[in-house]
C-alpha positions in Angstrom: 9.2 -17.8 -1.8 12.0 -17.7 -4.6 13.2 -14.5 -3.4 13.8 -15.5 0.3 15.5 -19.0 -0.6 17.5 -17.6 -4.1 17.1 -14.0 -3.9 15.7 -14.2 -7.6 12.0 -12.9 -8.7 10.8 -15.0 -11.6 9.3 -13.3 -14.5 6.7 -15.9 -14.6 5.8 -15.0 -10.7 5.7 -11.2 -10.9 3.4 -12.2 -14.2 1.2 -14.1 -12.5 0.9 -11.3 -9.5 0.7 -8.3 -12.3 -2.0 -10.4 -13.7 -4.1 -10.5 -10.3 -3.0 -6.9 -9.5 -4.9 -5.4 -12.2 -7.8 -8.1 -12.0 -8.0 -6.6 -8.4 -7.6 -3.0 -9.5 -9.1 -3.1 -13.1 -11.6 -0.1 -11.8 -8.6 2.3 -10.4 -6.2 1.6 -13.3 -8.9 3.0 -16.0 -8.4 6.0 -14.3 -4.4 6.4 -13.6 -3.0 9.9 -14.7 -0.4 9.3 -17.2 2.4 11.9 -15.3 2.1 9.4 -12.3 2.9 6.6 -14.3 5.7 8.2 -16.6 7.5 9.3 -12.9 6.7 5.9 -11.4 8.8 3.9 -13.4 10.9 7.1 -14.3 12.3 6.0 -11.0 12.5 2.7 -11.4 14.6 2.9 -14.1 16.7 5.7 -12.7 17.2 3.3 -9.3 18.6 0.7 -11.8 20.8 2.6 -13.7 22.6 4.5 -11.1 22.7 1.4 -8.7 24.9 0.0 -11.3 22.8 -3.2 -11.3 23.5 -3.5 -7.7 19.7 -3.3 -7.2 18.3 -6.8 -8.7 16.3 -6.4 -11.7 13.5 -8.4 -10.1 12.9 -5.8 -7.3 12.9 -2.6 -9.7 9.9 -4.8 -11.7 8.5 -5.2 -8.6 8.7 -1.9 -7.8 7.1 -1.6 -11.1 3.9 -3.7 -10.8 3.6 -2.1 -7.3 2.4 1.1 -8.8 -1.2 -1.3 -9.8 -1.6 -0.5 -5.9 -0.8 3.0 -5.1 -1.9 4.7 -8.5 -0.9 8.0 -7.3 2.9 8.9 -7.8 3.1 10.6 -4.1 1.3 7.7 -2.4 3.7 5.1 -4.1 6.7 6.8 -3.6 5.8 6.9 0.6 5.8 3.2 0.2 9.3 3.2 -1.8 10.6 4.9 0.9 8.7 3.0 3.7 10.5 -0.5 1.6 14.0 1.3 1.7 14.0 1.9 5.8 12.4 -1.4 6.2 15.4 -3.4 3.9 18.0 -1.2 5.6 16.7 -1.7 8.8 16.8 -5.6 8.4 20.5 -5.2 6.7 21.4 -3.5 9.8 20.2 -6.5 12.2 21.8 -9.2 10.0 25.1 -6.6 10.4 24.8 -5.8 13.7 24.1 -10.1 14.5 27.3 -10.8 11.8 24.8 -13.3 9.7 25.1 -10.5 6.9 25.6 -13.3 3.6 27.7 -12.2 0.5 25.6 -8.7 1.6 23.0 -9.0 0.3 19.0 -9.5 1.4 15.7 -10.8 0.6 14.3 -7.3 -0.4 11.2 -8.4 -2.1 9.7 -8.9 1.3 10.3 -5.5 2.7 8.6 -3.8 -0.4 5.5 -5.8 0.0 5.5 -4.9 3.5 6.3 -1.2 2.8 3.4 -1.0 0.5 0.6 -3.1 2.4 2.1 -0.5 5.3 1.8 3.1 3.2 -1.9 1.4 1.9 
């Protein structure tokens, strides 16, 4: 709820969803392939650094812990891109209806929906 009011994620929040991520995926993560991880957050940290910070810290974590879900670097990187349309679609409507705020969105919301959507 932080992220829609204050556009923040709270390092104690994504902790506490990390947490039940891998309590809900302990099985799956024993078996995650190293290369999938290294080029998971490969792009996370690439998305950050050529954003030029544009891209809240928050969300890249997010996109981060995401990976507990879709193990696979293929499968989690259809969600990434299903979150992107999804948070440029919703820019485009706040644009398009001139309610657009400082320009910026709620995009923590659009990748959970993105990646309950590429599940």
């Amino acid at each position: 709820m932080s992220d829609l009011l204050l556009r923040r994620i709270r390092n104690i929040d994504l902790g506490y969803f990390a947490t039940a991520s891998i309590l809900a995926n302990f099985d799956d993560i024993l078996r995650i392939e190293t290369d999938s991880l290294f080029w998971t957050l490969a792009t996370c940290l690439a998305l950050y650094i050529f954003s030029g910070a544009r891209i809240g810290a928050g969300d890249i974590k997010l996109f981060a812990v995401m990976s507990i879900w879709h193990l696979d670097y293929l499968d989690w990187l259809y969600s990434f891109g299903i979150s992107w349309i999804l948070g440029g679609a919703v820019a485009l409507g706040l644009l398009l209806a001139k309610r657009a705020n400082s320009g910026s969105i709620a995009f923590a919301p659009m990748i959970f929906i993105g990646f309950a959507i590429g599940r």
